[in-house]
Phi, psi and omega in degrees: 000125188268138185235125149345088193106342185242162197282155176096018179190181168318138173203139215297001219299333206268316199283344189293305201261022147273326171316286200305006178253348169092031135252150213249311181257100205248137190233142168276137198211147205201133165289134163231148176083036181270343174273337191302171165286313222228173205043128183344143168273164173219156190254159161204139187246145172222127175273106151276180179255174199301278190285046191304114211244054170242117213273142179083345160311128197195149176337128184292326161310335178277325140319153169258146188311322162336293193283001197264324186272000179265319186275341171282289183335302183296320186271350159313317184292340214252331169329124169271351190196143192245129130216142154304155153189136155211200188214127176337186146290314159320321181260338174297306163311300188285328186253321200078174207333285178317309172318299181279355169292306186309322178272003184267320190257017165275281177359298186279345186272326173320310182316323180306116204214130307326164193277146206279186181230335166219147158287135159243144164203147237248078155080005200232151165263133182251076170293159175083015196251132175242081151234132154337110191239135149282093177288134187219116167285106176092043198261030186227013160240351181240345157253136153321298171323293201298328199282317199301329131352289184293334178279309197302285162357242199335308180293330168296285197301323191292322181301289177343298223266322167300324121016280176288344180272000137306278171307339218207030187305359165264000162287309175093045185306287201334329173268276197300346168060065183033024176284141154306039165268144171359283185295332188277324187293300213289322199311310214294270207331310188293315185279326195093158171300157176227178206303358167247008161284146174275128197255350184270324195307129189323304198311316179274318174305316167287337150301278221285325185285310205302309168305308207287294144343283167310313173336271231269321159328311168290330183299303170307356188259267233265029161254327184280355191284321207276000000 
């Protein structure tokens, strides 16, 4: 268990030295899903309190969902301040990736009520935000804020896509969470896209020119038939 102060995981030292510059409200703020074929990325901004006491928090990639959902609790209880935001497949398509991460994570800072004063975020520049922003590279493996951040993110989204594999159970969203492995590739092919797939993403786009193709090949062949 990595603790708050100790060496070898996330720890406050970032949120210490925007206190010592004299902001009081800092929230880390961190994205999940900028890779799938298919469902929304989503931001999560988190307010910790000064001496936040959460053990094991640590980049949501490095946890198993098990340790990701025991830890969504925990920082739920102990957050002074939460928001959610994300963007669709549709806005992904329409803006790209980076765009709608950026508008996903405006979304979760909206949430803030009050609004935070200064940002730590995990590697990304935020124009147009008139808050003081740190961009910190690996920064959901070196704040506290940013990893805690990075778990609320992953579990939110895990959850979304588990969802969807309701609506959509012949995709199996539920194992892959719409990431581009082996089994979500042969689904897309047999089924084809369905209305939470990203269509600029290579893989469902060269589906969809690959159909669009096959289409008019048949067509022309049972027009040269006629």
């Amino acid at each position: 268990m990595i603790g708050e102060g100790m060496c070898g995981g996330p720890n406050q030292e970032f949120e210490l030295e925007a206190r010592l510059c004299g902001y009081r409200r800092i929230a880390g703020i961190d994205e999940a899903g900028r890779g799938p074929l298919a469902g929304p990325v989503v931001a999560a901004a988190v307010v910790l309190p000064i001496r936040c006491r959460l053990s094991g928090v640590d980049d949501s990639k490095q946890l198993s969902e098990g340790r990701r959902d025991r830890l969504y609790a925990a920082i739920l209880e102990q957050a002074v301040g939460m928001g959610i935001g994300s963007a669709d497949a549709g806005e992904i398509d329409r803006l790209n990736i980076l765009e709608a991460t950026r508008l996903a994570m405006r979304r979760a800072i909206d949430q803030l009520a009050p609004p935070p004063d200064y940002l730590l975020i995990d590697a990304v520049t935020l124009p147009g935000v008139r808050i003081s922003v740190r961009p910190i590279i690996k920064g959901d493996s070196l704040s506290l804020s940013i990893a805690a951040a990075s778990i609320i993110a992953k579990v939110t989204r895990d959850r979304l896509m588990a969802k969807y594999h309701d609506m959509f159970p012949e995709y199996d969203f539920l194992s892959h969470k719409g990431y581009g492995t082996t089994g979500h590739l042969q689904r897309l092919a047999r089924h084809g896209p369905c209305s939470i797939h990203r269509r600029t993403f290579t893989p469902v786009q060269e589906m969809i020119i690959g159909t669009k193709r096959k289409s008019h090949g048949l067509m022309r062949s049972t027009l040269f038939e006629q």
